[in-house]
C-alpha positions in Angstrom: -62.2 99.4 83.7 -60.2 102.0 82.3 -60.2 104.0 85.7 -58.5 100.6 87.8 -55.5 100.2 85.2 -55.0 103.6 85.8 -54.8 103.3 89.4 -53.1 100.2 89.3 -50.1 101.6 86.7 -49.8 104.5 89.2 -49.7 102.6 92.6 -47.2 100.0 90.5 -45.1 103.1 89.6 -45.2 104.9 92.7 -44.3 101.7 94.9 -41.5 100.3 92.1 -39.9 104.0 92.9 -40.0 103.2 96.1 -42.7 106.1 96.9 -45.4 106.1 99.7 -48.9 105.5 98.3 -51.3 106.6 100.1 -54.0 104.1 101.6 -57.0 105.3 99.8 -55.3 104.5 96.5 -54.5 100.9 97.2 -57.4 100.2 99.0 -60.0 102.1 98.0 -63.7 100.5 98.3 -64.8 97.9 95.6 -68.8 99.7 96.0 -67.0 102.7 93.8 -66.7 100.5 90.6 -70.4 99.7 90.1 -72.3 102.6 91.8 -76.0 102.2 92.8 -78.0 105.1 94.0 -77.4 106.7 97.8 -79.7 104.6 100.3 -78.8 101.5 98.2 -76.4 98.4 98.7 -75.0 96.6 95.7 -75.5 92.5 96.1 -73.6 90.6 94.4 -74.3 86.4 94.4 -72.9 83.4 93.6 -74.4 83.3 90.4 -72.2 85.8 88.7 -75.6 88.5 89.2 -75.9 91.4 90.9 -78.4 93.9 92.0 -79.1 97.1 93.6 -81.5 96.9 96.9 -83.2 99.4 98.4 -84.7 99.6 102.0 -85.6 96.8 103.3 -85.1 93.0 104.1 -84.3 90.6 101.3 -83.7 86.9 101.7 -82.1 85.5 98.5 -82.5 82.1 97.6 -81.9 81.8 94.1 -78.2 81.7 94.9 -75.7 82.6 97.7 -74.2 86.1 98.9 -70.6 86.5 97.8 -70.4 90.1 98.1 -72.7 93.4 99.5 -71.8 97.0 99.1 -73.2 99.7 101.1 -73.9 102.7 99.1 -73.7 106.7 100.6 -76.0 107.3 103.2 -76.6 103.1 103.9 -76.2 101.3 106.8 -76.3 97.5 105.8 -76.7 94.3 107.9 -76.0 90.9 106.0 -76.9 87.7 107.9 -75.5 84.7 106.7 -76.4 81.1 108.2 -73.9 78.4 107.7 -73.7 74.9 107.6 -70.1 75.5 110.4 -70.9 73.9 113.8 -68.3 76.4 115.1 -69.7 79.2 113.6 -73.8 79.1 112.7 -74.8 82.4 111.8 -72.5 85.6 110.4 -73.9 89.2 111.2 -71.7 91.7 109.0 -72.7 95.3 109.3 -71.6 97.7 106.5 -71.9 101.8 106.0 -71.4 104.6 103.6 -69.3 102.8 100.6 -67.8 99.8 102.5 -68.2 95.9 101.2 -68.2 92.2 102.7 -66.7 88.8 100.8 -68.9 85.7 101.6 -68.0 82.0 101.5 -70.9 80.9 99.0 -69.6 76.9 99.3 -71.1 76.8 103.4 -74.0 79.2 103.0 -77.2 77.8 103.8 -79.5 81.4 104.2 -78.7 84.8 104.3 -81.1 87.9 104.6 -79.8 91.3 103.6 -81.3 94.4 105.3 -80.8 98.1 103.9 -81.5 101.0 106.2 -80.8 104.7 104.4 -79.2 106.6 107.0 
């Protein structure tokens, strides 16, 4: 926690003094702030819970994917089936540190499969 003000009062300065920040510092992957182990992915759900999975396929059902992280060394698929018309089924795929948001009000099914790389 201590580590985001940090940022935060340095990217506030830096832009307020009209500085360029670089990317990395504004934008820098939310799957940093709560680690699991390399070969994992971080899943958060709707339930304000979260885990760390390791290889494999999970289909949770005790409440909706709002979030994954891919951890180091991950590659991540996340399938998400939807009650949209338009828009039935949501394949995100996610590698070495990167995260996916997920609209828990239409989710109907999701299955997330980890893959260490």
């Amino acid at each position: 926690m201590a580590v985001r003000v940090i940022v935060r009062g340095v990217v506030v300065a830096a832009v307020t003094a009209g500085a360029l920040v670089p990317a990395a510092l504004v934008s820098a992957p939310s799957a940093l702030a709560d680690p699991c182990p390399a070969g994992t992915a971080r899943v958060f759900l709707g339930n304000s819970t979260n885990s760390c999975q390791g290889a494999g396929s999970v289909s949770y059902t005790d409440a909706p994917v709002s979030k994954v992280c891919s951890m180091a060394s991950t590659d991540v698929t996340v399938e998400i089936q939807t009650n949209i018309k338009k828009r039935p089924l949501r394949t995100q795929e996610l590698s070495n540190g990167h995260c996916a948001s997920f609209d828990i009000h239409t989710q109907i099914g999701n299955t997330v499969t980890v893959t260490p790389n």
